[in-house]
N, C-alpha and C positions, 0 to 999 in steps of 0.2 A: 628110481630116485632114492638117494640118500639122507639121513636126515640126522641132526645130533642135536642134543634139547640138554639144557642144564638146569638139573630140579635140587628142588629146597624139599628137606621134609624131617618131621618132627615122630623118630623112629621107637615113640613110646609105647603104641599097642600093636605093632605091626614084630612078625614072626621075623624081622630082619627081611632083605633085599628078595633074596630069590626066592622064586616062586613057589609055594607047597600048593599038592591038593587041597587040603584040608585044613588051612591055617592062613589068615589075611596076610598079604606082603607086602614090598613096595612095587616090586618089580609086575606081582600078578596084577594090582591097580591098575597102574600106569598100561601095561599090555589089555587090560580090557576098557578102558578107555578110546585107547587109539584103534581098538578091532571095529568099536561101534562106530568110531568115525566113517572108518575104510571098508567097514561093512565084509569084512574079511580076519582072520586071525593073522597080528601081527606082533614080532619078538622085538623085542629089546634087550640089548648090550650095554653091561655101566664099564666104568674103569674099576670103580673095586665095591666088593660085594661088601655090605654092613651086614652084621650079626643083628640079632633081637635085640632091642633097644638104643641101636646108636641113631643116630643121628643125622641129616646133611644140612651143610649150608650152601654146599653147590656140587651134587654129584652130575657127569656125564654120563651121557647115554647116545646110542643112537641107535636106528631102524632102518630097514628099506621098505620101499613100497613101490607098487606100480602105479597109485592112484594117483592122480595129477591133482595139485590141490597146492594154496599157496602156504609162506611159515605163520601167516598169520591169522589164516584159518584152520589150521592144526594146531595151531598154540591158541584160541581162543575155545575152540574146541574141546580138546584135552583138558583144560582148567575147568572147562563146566560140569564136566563128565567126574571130576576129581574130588577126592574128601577132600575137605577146608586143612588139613595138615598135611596134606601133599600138593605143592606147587611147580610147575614147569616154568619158570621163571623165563626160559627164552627157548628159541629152536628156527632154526637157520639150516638152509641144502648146505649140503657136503660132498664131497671129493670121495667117488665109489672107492678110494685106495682110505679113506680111514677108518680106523676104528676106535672103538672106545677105550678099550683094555690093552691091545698091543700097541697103537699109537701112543700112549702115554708117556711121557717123559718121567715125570714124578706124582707121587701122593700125597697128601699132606692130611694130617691128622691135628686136632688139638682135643686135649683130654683136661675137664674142668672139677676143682679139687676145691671143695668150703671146708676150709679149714678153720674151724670154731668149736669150739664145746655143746654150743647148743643147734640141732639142728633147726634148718627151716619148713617149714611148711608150704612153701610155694613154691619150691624148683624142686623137689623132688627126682623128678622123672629126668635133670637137667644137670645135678653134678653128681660127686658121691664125696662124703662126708669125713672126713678125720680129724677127732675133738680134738686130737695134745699139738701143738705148736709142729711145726714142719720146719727144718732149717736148711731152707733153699739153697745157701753157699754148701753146704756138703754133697746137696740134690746135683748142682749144677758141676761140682767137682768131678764127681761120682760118674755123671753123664756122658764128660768129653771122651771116653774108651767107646763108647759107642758108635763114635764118629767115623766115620767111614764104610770100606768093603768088606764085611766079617761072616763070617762064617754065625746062625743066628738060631745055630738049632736049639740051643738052652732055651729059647724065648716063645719058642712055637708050642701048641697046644696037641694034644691029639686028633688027628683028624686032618689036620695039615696037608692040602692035595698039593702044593707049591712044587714045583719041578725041581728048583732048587734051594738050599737054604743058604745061600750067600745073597744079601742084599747091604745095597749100599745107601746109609742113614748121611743126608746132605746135610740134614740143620737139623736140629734137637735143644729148643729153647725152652727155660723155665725160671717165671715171674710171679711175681704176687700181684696184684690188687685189690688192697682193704683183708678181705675176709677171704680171699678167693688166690688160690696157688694153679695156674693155668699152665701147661705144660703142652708146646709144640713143637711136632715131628714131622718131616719130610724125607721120604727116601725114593727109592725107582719103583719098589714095590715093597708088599709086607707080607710074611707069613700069617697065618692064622692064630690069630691074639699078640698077636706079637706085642701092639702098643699097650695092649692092658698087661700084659704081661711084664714090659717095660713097666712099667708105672708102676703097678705093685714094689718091684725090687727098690725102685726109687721112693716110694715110700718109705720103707722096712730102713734107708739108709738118711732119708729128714726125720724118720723119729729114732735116729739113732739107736737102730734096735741092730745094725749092722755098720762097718765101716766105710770107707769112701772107695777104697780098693774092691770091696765082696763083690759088686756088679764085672767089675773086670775079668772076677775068677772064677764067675758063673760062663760067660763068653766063652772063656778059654775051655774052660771044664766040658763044652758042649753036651751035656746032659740033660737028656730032655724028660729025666723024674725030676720034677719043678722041689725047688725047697722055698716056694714065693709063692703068697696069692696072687691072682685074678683077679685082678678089680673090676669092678662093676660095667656093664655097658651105658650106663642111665648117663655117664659122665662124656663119654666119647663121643665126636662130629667128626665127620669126613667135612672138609676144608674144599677144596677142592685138588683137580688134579692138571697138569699144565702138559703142552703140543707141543711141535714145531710149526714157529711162526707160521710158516705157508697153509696152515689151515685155520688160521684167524680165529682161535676160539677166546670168548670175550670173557676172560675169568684167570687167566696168567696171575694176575695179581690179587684174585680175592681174598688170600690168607692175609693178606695186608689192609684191605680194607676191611675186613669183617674182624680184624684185633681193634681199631678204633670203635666200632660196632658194640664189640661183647664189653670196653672198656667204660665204656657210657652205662651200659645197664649193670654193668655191677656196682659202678660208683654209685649210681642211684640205689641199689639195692642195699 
């Protein structure tokens, strides 16, 4: 039997997704959770791996197993077994042909930016910070070169196992709310750092510290000695990631309803 679970989890003391010896994860949780279930060791598969500090509001996953057992005694299960900042929000049998990672159609990322002088004290671990005003029409300018099939090796980090570096970027939106510059991405997949990496440059070009063109000429330059920070992990959520239809995964559209979500809590904030 097959299984695929979409969890929530709040990626602030955890060493990022995959599993280390020696260092709490998401991935090692969740696999010793569901081992105690099944009384056995079992793996899990996400669609994309988070680094140390990001974030999900709905990552995929899924497992096999032999043990016969229904979704809603695995899903009540696994939650009990679970720290309170990681949640399996749902889990439903699957079709032995899918998976988490090759099945994917696309990714989606949102990266969240407080833009004010003074920081806060209470999201810390939830956006990353830049005091001087950000001018989103140059951001948003600046952006549209990234649209599409491009070649993205300027944007990847060291360490980059990606087979290849041609990925294609579908949507790449960025908005303000109040104190808050939120920036969202979607592509088929992403190299490693890529969206923070993305972001950085797109910073450097709303504090006009560069032109609207320099992101374009980084692309083409394919140079992968970065002349752009890294921005922080504390800011980035995996979103979720979307199938085809014929495997009815129930989250196609969560980047859409978790923008009304994050848009409630910052206007409150």
């Amino acid at each position: 039997m097959k299984f695929v679970l979409g969890i929530e989890y709040d990626g602030s003391i955890y060493f990022g997704w995959q599993k280390q010896r020696s260092f709490s994860t998401i991935q090692g949780c969740i696999e010793q959770a569901l081992s105690k279930i099944a009384d056995y060791k079992i793996d899990i598969i996400c669609a994309g791996r988070t680094d140390r500090g990001v974030h999900a509001m709905m990552q995929i996953a899924h497992f096999s197993t032999h043990v016969v057992r229904s979704s809603s005694v695995w899903l009540k299960g696994v939650n009990s077994l679970l720290p309170k900042d990681i949640t399996v929000l749902w889990l439903k049998e699957i079709t032995s042909d899918f998976h988490a990672r090759f099945s994917a159609l696309s990714r989606s990322y949102r990266y969240i930016i407080l833009n004010r002088n003074i920081r806060s004290s209470f999201l810390t671990k939830y956006y990353f910070c830049v005091k001087n005003l950000l001018d989103i029409k140059n951001m948003q300018i600046s952006a549209k070169c990234l649209l599409g099939l491009h070649d993205f090796t300027a944007f990847k980090s060291s360490g980059c196992q990606s087979f290849s570096p041609y990925k294609n970027i579908t949507a790449l939106v960025i908005y303000r709310i109040h104190d808050f510059v939120i920036i969202d991405v979607t592509a088929n997949s992403f190299l490693y750092h890529m969206v923070r990496n993305i972001v950085g440059c797109l910073i450097k070009v709303g504090l006009s510290k560069c032109s609207v063109v320099w992101i374009k000429q980084i692309l083409c330059n394919k140079n992968i000695n970065k002349i752009y920070p890294t921005v922080s992990s504390s800011g980035l959520y995996f979103l979720c990631a979307t199938y085809p239809d014929r495997y009815f995964i129930p989250n196609n559209c969560y980047m859409f309803r978790y923008k009304g979500l994050f848009q409630q809590l910052l206007n409150q904030y």
